[in-house]
C-alpha positions in Angstrom: 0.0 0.0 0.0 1.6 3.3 -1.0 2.5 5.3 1.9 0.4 8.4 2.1 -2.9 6.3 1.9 -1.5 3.9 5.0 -0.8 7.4 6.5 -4.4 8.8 6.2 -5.7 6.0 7.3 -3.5 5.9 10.2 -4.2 9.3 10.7 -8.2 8.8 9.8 -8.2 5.7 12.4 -5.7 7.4 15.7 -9.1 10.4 14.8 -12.1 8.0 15.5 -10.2 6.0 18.1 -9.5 9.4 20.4 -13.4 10.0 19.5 -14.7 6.3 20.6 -12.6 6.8 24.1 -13.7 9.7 24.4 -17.2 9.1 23.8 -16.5 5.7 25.8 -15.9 7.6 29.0 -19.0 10.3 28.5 -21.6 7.5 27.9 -19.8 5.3 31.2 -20.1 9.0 33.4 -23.5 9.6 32.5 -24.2 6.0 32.9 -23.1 6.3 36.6 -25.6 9.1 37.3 -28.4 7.3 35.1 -30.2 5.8 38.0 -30.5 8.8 39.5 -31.7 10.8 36.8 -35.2 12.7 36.8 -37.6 10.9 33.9 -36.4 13.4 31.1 -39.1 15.8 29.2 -39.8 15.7 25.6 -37.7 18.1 23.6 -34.2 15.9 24.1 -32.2 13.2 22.4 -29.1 10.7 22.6 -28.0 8.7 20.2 -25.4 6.6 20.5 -24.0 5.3 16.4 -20.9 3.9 15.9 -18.5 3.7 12.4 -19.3 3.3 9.0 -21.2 4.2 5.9 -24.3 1.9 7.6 -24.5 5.2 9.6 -25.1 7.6 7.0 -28.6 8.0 7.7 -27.7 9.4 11.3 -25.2 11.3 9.8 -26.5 13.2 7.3 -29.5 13.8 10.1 -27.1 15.2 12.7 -25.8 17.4 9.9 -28.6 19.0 8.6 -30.5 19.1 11.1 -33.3 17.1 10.6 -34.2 15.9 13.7 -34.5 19.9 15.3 -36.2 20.8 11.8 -39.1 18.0 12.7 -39.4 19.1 15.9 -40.3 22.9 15.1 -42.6 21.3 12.9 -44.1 19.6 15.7 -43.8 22.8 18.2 -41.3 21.7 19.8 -37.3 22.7 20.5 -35.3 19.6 20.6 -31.5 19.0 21.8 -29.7 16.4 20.6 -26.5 14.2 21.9 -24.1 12.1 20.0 -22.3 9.7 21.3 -20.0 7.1 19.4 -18.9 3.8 20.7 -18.0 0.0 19.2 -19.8 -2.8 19.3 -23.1 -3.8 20.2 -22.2 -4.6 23.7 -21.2 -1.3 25.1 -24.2 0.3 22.9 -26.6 -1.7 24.7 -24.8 -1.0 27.8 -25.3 2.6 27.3 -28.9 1.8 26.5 -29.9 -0.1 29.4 -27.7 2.5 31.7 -29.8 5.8 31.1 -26.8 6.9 29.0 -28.3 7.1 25.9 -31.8 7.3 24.7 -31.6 5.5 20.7 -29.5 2.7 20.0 -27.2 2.0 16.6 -25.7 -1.4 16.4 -26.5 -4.4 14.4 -29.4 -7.1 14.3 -27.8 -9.4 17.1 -27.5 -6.5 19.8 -31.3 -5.7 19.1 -32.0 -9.4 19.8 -30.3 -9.6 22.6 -31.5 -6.6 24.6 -35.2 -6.9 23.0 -34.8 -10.9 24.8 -33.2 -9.5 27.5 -35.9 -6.7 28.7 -38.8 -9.0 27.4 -41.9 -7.8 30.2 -39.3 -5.2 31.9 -38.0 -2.3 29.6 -39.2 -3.8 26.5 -36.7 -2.4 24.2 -37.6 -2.9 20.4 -36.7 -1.5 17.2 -37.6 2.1 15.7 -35.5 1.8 12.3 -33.4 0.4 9.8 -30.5 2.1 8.8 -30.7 0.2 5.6 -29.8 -2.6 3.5 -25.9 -2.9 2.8 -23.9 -6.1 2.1 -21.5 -6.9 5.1 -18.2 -9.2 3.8 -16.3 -11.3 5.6 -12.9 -10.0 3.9 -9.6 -12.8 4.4 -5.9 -11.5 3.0 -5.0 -15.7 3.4 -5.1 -16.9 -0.2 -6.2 -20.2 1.0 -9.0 -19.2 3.1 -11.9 -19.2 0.0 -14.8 -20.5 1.9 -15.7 -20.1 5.9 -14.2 -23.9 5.8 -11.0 -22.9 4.7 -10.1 -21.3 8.1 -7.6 -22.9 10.9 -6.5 -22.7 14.1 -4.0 -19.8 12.8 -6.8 -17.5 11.7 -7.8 -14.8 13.8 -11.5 -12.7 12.9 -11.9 -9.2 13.7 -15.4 -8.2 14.5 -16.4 -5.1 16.5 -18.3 -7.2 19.3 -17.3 -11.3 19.7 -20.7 -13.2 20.3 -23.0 -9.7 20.7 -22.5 -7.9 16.8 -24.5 -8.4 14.1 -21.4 -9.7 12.6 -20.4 -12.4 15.0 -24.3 -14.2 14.9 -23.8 -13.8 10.6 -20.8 -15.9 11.1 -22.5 -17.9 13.5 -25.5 -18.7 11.5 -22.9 -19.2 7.9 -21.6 -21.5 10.4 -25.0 -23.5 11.5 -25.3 -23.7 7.7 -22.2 -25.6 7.3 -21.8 -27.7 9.8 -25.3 -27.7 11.2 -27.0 -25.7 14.5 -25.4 -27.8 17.1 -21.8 -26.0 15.8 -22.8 -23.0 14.9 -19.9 -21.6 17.8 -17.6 -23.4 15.9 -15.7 -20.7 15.1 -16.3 -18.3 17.6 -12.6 -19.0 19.2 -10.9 -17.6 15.9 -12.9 -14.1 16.7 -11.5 -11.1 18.2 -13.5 -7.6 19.2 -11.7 -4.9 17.1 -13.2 -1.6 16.3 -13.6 -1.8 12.3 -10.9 1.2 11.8 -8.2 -0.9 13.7 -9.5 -4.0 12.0 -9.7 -2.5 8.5 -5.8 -0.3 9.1 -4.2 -3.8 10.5 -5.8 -6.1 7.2 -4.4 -3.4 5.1 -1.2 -3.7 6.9 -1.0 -7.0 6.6 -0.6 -7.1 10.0 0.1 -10.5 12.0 -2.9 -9.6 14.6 -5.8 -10.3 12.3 -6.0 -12.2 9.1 -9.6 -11.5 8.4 -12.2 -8.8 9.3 -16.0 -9.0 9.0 -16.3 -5.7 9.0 -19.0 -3.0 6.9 -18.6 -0.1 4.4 -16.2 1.6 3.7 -13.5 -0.6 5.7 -14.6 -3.6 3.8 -14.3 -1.7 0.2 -10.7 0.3 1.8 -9.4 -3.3 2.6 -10.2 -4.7 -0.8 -8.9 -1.6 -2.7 -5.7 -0.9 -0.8 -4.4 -4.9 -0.5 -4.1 -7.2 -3.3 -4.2 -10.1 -1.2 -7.9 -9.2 0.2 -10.9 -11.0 -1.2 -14.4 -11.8 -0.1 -14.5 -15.0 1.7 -18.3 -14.5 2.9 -21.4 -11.7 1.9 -23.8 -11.3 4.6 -26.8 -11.4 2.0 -25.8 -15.0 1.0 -25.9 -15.7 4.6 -29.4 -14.2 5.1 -31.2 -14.8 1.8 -30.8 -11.5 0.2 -30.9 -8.0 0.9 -30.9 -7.4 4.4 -31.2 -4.3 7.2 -27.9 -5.7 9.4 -27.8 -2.4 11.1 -30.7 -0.6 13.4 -32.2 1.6 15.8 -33.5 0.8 18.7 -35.1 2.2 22.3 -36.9 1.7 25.3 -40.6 1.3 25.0 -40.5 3.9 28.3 -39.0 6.3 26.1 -41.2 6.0 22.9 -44.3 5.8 25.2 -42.6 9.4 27.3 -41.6 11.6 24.3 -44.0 10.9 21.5 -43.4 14.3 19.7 -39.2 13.8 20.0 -39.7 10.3 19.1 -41.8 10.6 15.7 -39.8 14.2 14.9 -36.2 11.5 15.6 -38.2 8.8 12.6 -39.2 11.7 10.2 -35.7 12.3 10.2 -34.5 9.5 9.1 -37.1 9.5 6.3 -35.5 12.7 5.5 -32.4 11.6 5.5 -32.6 8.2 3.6 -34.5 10.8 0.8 -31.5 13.1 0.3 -29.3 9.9 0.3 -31.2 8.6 -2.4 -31.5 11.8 -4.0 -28.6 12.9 -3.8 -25.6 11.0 -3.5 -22.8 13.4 -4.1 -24.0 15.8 -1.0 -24.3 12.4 1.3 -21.0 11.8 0.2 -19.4 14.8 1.4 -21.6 14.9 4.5 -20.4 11.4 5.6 -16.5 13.3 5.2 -17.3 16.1 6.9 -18.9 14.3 10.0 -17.1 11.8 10.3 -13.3 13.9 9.5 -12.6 10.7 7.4 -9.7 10.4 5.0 -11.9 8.0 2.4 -11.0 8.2 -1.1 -14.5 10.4 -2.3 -15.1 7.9 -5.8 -14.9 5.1 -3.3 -17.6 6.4 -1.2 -19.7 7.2 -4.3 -19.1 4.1 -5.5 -20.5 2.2 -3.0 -23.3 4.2 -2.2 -24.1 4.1 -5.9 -23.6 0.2 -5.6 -27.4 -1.2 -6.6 -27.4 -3.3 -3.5 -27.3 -0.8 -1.1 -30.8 0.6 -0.4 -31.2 3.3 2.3 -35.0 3.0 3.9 -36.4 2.5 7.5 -38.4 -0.4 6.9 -36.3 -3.4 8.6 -36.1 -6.3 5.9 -35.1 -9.8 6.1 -34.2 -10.1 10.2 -36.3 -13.0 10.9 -34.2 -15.4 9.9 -31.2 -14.6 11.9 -33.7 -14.1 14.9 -35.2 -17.5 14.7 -31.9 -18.8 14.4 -30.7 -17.0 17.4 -33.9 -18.7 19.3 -33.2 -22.5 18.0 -29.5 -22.1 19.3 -30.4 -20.7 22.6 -28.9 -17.0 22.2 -32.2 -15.8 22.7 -35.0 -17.6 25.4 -37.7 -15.8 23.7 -39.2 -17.2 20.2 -39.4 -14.5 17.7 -42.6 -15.4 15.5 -42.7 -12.3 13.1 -40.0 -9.6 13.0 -42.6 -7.1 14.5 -42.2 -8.9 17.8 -39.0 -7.0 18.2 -40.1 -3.7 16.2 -42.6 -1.4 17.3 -45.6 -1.0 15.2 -45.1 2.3 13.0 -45.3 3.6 9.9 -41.5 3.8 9.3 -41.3 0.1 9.1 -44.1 -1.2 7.4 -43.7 -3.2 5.2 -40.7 -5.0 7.0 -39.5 -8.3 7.4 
C-alpha cells in the first residue's frame, strides 16, 4: 500500500479511536448518574451510532438538522446528543444505563436486549438504517470458503458473540456444519473496532488475518491490499438483501416523548430521501462528519452500488432471529420480526 494512503488512514483511524474513548468515557459518566436521573421531558435526544457508511442515515440527520427541523414542525425545541462507541455490547450498555436514549448497532445486539428486557424495559426496534452487504474479507489466499479457516486465523469483529457480525458468522456457520456447531468458530474471533480492523488487514498485520467488517472498511481493505478477497457476503448468509444495522429504544422512552420520538423517525425519512437523491451531497456529509480520510469515488461508488438501499423499513431479520432462538442466544421465540419492532409507519412493510 503506497504510503500516504497507509498514512491517512492511520491518521483517519488514531481520529475516531481518540473520539470512541472519548465518547467511551462520557456515555460510562452519565451512565453512573443514570439511575439517579429525573424521567427526562420531551424536547431531548441521545444517540449513541458507531462507524461506517451503515450510519449515513444518522449522519446526514445530525448534519442538517433534521431531527431539530421535525421538531419545530411539531412545536417543539429539541436537543440532541451524540455519542459514538464500538460494538453492540457497550451500545446496549449505554442503553440499558440511562446513557443514551436510541441505540445503533446491528441485528444481534437488538435481539439480545429486546430478549433480555422481554416484560421489563421492552426495548424494540424504531428503524433500519438500511440494507448494505457486510463481507467477511480474508488476506490468506487459501482461506476461500468459511471452511478454509484454521487454528491460525484470527477474525476481527467489533463485538465477539454480541455484533451483528459475530451471529452472521454464527448462522454461515450452522449452515455448514449444522445448529449444534454453529460456535464453531467463535474461538478464531476477536473484538476490534472496524478502523483498527480495517488499518491492520491493510497492513497485513500478524494480529488479524480476516475482518467481517461494513462499508467503507470492507471496500478500503479490498482496494488498498491485493491479497484481500471476499470470503463471505452477509446477504448470502441471510437470503438477500438485508437491514444488518438498526435503531432501537426503550418502550419507556417511545411511550414518554412521543413528539421527539416521531420528529427523531421523520428524520431518518429525511435523511434516507436526500441519500437517495442525492448522492454526491451524502457523500461529502459522511467526510465532513465523520473527519474521514476515504477516497471520495470510493464512497460514491458504494453508495451508488445497486445493493445498497437506504430506507427504514427493517427487511429480512427474521431469519437470523429465529436462528438465534433455535440455538439458545435468545429464550424468547421470535414469531414475526414485529415482535421485536414497534408498530409504526416507518417500518411497514418490514420483514
Amino acid at each position: 500500500m503506497p504510503f500516504p494512503l497507509r498514512a491517512a488512514l492511520a491518521r483517519g483511524t488514531h481520529a475516531l479511536r481518540r473520539v470512541a474513548a472519548l465518547s467511551v468515557s462520557a456515555a460510562l459518566a452519565a451512565a453512573a448518574l443514570g439511575a439517579a436521573q429525573p424521567a427526562r421531558a420531551e424536547g431531548a435526544i441521545r444517540i449513541a451510532e458507531q462507524f461506517g457508511v451503515v450510519y449515513l442515515m444518522l449522519n446526514v440527520a445530525r448534519d442538517q438538522h433534521f431531527i431539530e427541523q421535525e421538531g419545530h414542525k411539531a412545536g417543539i425545541d429539541i436537543k440532541v446528543d451524540w455519542v459514538r462507541l464500538s460494538g453492540g455490547a457497550a451500545v446496549n450498555d449505554a442503553l440499558l444505563s440511562g446513557a443514551v436514549d436510541i441505540a445503533g448497532a446491528g441485528v444481534g445486539p437488538l435481539l439480545t436486549v429486546w430478549d433480555r428486557t422481554h416484560g421489563r424495559q421492552n426495548v424494540k426496534g424504531v428503524a433500519s438504517l438500511g440494507n448494505l452487504p457486510y463481507y467477511l474479507v480474508s488476506t490468506d489466499p487459501n482461506v476461500k470458503t468459511i471452511a478454509d479457516f484454521t487454528g491460525k486465523d484470527r477474525i476481527a469483529v467489533p463485538a465477539v458473540g454480541v455484533s451483528v457480525q459475530s451471529r452472521v458468522l454464527q448462522y454461515a456457520t450452522a449452515k455448514q456444519w449444522g445448529d449444534k456447531q454453529f460456535d464453531r468458530l467463535d474461538k478464531l474471533t476477536q473484538a476490534i473496532p472496524h478502523p483498527d480492523a480495517a488499518a491492520a488487514l491493510i497492513a497485513n498485520s500478524s494480529v488479524i488475518t480476516a475482518h467481517f467488517g461494513n462499508p467503507p472498511f470492507q471496500q478500503q481493505e479490498l482496494a488498498a491490499n491485493p491479497k484481500a478477497h471476499i470470503v463471505l457476503n452477509s446477504y448470502d448468509v441471510l437470503g438477500g438483501p438485508s437491514s444488518a444495522t438498526v435503531l432501537y429504544t426503550t418502550e419507556k422512552f417511545r411511550d414518554e416523548n412521543p413528539k421527539t420520538y416521531r420528529a427523531f423517525v421523520a428524520a431518518l425519512a429525511d435523511a434516507a430521501r436526500l441519500i437517495s437523491a442525492d448522492p454526491e451531497k451524502a457523500a461529502d456529509i459522511y467526510i465532513r462528519v465523520n473527519d474521514s480520510k476515504i477516497d471520495r469515488s470510493l464512497l460514491l461508488k458504494i453508495l451508488r452500488d445497486p445493493q445498497v438501499q437506504f430506507k427504514t423499513a427493517p427487511q429480512n431479520t427474521l431469519g437470523l432471529a429465529q436462528f438465534m432462538y433455535r440455538t439458545g442466544a435468545i429464550r424468547n421465540e421470535p414469531k414475526s420480526w414485529r415482535d421485536y419492532f414497534f408498530d409504526d409507519p416507518a417500518t411497514a412493510g418490514g420483514s
